[in-house]
N, C-alpha and C positions, 0 to 999 in steps of 0.2 A: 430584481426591479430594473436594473440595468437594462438588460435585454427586452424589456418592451420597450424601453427608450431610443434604443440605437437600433433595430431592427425594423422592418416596414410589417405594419399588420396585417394580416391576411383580410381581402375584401369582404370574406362574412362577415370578422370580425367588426370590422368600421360598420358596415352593413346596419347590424343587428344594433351594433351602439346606436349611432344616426337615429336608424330607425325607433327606437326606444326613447330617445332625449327626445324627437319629434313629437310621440304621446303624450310626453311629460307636460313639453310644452302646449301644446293643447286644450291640455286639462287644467294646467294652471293660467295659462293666460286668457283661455277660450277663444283664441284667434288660432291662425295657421301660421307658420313661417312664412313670410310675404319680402323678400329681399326689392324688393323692383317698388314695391310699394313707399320706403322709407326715400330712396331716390328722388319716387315722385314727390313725395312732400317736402324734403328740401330743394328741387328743382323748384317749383313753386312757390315754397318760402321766400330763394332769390327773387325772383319776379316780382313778391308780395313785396319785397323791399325797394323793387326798381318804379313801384307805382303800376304796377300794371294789372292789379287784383284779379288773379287768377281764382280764387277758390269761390268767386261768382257766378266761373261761368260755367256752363250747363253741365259740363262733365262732371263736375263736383255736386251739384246741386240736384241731378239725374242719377246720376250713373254711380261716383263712388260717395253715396252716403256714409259708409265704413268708415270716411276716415273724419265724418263730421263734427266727432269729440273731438277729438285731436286739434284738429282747425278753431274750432269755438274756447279750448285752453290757451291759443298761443302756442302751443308746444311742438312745430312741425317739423323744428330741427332738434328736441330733443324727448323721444318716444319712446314706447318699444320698439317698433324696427328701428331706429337709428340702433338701440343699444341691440339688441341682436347683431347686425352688420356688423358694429364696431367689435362686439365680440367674437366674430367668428374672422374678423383681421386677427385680433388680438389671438385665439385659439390657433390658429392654422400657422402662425407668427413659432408662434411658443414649440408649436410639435414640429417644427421646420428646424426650430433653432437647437431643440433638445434632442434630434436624430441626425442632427448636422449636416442638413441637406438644405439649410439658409445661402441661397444666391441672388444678386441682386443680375438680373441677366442685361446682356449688354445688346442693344439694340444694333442689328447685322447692316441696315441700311435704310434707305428713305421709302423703298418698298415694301419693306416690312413693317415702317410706321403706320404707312399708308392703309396700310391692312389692317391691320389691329385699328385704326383708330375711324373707317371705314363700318369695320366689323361688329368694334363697341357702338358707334350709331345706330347700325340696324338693328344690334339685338335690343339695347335700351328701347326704340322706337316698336320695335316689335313685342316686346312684352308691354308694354303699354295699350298697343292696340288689340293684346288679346287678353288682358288683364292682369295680365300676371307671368312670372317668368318662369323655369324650368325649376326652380324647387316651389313656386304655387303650384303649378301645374303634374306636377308630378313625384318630389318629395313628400307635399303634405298630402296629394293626394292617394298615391299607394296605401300608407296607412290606413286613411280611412277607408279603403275598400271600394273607391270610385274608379269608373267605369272610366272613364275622361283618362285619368292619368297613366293606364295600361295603354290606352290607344295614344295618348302623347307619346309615351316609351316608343314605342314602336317607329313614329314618324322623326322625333329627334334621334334617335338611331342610324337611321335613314339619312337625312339632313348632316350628320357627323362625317358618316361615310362618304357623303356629294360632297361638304365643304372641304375634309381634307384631301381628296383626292384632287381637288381644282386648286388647294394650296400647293400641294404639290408638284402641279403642273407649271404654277407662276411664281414658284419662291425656290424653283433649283434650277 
């Protein structure tokens, strides 16, 4: 048992796992894994707290009807996507800490913050505007045999290869 602990898994392996807990969840909660989604609804929830009643306006009221129980319970900071995210802290926490590879990394300079926190804007901003982020778009959709999430593979692949090689260029 040791040796799955202390060792890294081979990618099929996480693969097939992932892959398989993804069905599960599926079937049992009848939603998809939606990580960008639980953001929105606490992002929002702050809002709703500052007076500025966001789940009025059109995007909610048009567009993500999905998250209209949710909003009509109250319950926007505590859901199923909150508690997925938090567990997939808590999960990814635990098999960091239990193969000893838990680092807290140490930020190299103010360009690097820049970046990163640059970075985290646009992707938040960008899966918002196209619904969803790269496990809607492509975790739950592999699965389920959509056509969408093999053509996302393909352009985040792409996109990977363009951003790190411009990190590259501006971070050495």
């Amino acid at each position: 048992m040791k040796q799955w602990l202390k060792k890294p898994w081979p990618y099929w392996a996480g693969g097939i796992l992932l892959g398989a807990l993804n069905v599960v969840l599926l079937a049992a909660s009848g939603s998809a894994w939606q990580v960008s989604g639980g953001y929105l609804l606490w992002g929002s929830g702050f809002l709703e707290k500052l007076g500025l009643k966001p789940f009025q306006w059109d995007y909610f009221q048009v567009y993500n009807t999905q998250y209209q129980k949710i909003i009509a319970n109250h319950s926007v900071f505590l859901n199923q996507h909150t508690l997925l995210n938090l567990g997939v802290v808590a999960g990814s926490s635990i098999a960091a800490l239990l193969s000893s590879q838990f680092k807290i990394g140490k930020i190299k300079g103010i360009k690097q913050a820049a970046f990163a926190l640059l970075g985290g804007i646009l992707m938040g901003y960008g899966s918002r505007l196209v619904g969803g982020c790269n496990i809607g778009g492509f975790f739950s959709g592999i699965p389920s045999f959509s056509l969408h999430a093999w053509v996302f593979w393909i352009f985040i692949a792409a996109g990977a290869w363009v951003g790190t090689k411009i990190l590259l260029k501006f971070l050495t």
